[in-house]
Structures are given as C-alpha cells and as structure tokens.
N, C-alpha and C positions, 0 to 999 in steps of 0.2 A: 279174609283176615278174621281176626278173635274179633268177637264185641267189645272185649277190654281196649280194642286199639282201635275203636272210632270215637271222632271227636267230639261225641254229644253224650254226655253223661245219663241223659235217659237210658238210650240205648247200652254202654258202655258199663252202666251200675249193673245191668239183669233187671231193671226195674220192669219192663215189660215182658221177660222171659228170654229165654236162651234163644242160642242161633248164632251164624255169620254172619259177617258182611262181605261185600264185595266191590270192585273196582271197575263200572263195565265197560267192555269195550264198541257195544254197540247200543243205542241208541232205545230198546225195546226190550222187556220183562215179560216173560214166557212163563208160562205155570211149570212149577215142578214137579208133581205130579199130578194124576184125577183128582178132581175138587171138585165143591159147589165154591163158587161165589159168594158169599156172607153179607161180605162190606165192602163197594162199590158207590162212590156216589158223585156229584156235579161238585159238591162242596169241600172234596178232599183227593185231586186227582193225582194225590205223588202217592198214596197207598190203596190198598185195601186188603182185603179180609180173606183167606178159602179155608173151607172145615174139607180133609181128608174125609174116604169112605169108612175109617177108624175110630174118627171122630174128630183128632184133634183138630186146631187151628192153629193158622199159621197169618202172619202180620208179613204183607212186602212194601217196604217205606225207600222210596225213591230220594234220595237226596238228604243231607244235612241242613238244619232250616229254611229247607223249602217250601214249608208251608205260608214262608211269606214273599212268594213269589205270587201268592193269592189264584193260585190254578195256570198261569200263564209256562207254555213252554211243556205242560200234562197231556194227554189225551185217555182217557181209561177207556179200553175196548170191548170190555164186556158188562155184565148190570145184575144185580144183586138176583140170583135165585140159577142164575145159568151155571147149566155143568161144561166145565173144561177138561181136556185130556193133555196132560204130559206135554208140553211144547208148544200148545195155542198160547199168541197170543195176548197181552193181559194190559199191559199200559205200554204208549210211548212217550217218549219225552225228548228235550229238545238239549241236548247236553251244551251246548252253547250258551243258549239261554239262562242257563245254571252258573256256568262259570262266568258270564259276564255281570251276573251280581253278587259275584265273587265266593259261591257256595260250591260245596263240593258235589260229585254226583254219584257217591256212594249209597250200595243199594243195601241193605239191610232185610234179613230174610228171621224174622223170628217166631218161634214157635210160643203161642199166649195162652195153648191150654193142650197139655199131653194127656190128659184121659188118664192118667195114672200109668203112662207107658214111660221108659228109659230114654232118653234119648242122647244119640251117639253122633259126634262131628266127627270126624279124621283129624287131627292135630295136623297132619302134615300138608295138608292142602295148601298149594300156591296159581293153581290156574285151574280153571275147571270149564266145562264144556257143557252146554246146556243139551240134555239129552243124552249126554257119556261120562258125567263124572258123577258119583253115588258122595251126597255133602253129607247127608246124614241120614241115617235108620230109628225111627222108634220101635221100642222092642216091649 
C-alpha cells in the first residue's frame, strides 16, 4: 500500500521518507536486497536500519505502535555491521502477539536517505513476493 494509507501519521506524512508499506502474510522480514546492517539493536526489535551497496538507507518498521509492546513478540536476527544478501532473514515477530494488543502488523519499508538518486515505486502494486516482485528501483 501508499504510505498515505497507513494509520500512523509519522510514516503516512513522508516525515521519515518515502517507500511502502505492506500487509504481511507471514510472520518474518527478509532483506530486500544486499545490505549492511546499520541499525539493529535489543532496544528496538520491530526495526532496523540497511545502507544499500549505493549507499542509500532504508528503515524496515514492523508494526503500527509497536514499540509499546516494549520488544515482546520481536526477535531481530541479525546485528549492526553484518552483510545480508537478498532474502536472508532480518526479524521475526509474533503476529498474534500484535493483534492481541490490538495493533496492527503492517510492515513499512522506507527509504531515509537516497544518496541524491530518484526513486521509483510501481503505483500498481497489490501483492508482491519477496524475492520476485521489483517494489522499487533507485535511479
């Protein structure tokens, strides 16, 4: 989905940068492409951080007010300086756990620093396959 159509005005204004969101059907957040790791840590396990070989960075935020679930229902499986490829990966979380404190468990993928490149969503995206759908290209 647009960013303008999640329910948290952070995300929703552009305040932290462009990108999608999404609806997931499984339980676990896989890198989108080769990365470093950035930002990974015990005290925030519904996001973190990867910088592209490009440069830029990208934000993956697990959930709508989930950071006051206070880490509970998280797991982040990787740690700030590690390289990931395409598909490893990155956090699990407990979607139950989510919805029983009545939060939603929309995944929010934003890009917080494009290096001066363009960057390109598909307007028409409605289901996409980690590993087989192309969400978006910096150019």
């Amino acid at each position: 989905m647009a960013l303008g159509d999640v329910k948290d005005e952070v995300f929703s204004s552009g305040m932290m940068g462009q990108g999608f969101a999404i609806e997931p059907i499984k339980d676990r957040i896989v890198a989108p492409a080769d990365a470093e790791v950035v930002s990974a840590n015990e005290r925030m396990r519904h996001a973190l951080g990867l910088r592209l070989k490009n440069g830029c960075e990208l934000l993956i935020h697990v959930g709508i007010d989930t950071v006051s679930l206070q880490n509970q229902g998280f797991n982040v499986l990787v740690k700030e300086g590690e390289k990931v490829r395409q598909g490893d990966s990155l956090i699990e979380f407990d979607s139950q756990v989510i919805k029983k404190a009545g939060l939603k468990n929309t995944v929010m993928l934003i890009v917080t620093e494009t290096k001066g490149l363009s960057l390109e969503i598909p307007s028409n995206l409605k289901e996409m396959t980690a590993g087989e759908t192309l969400a978006m290209t910096l150019n």
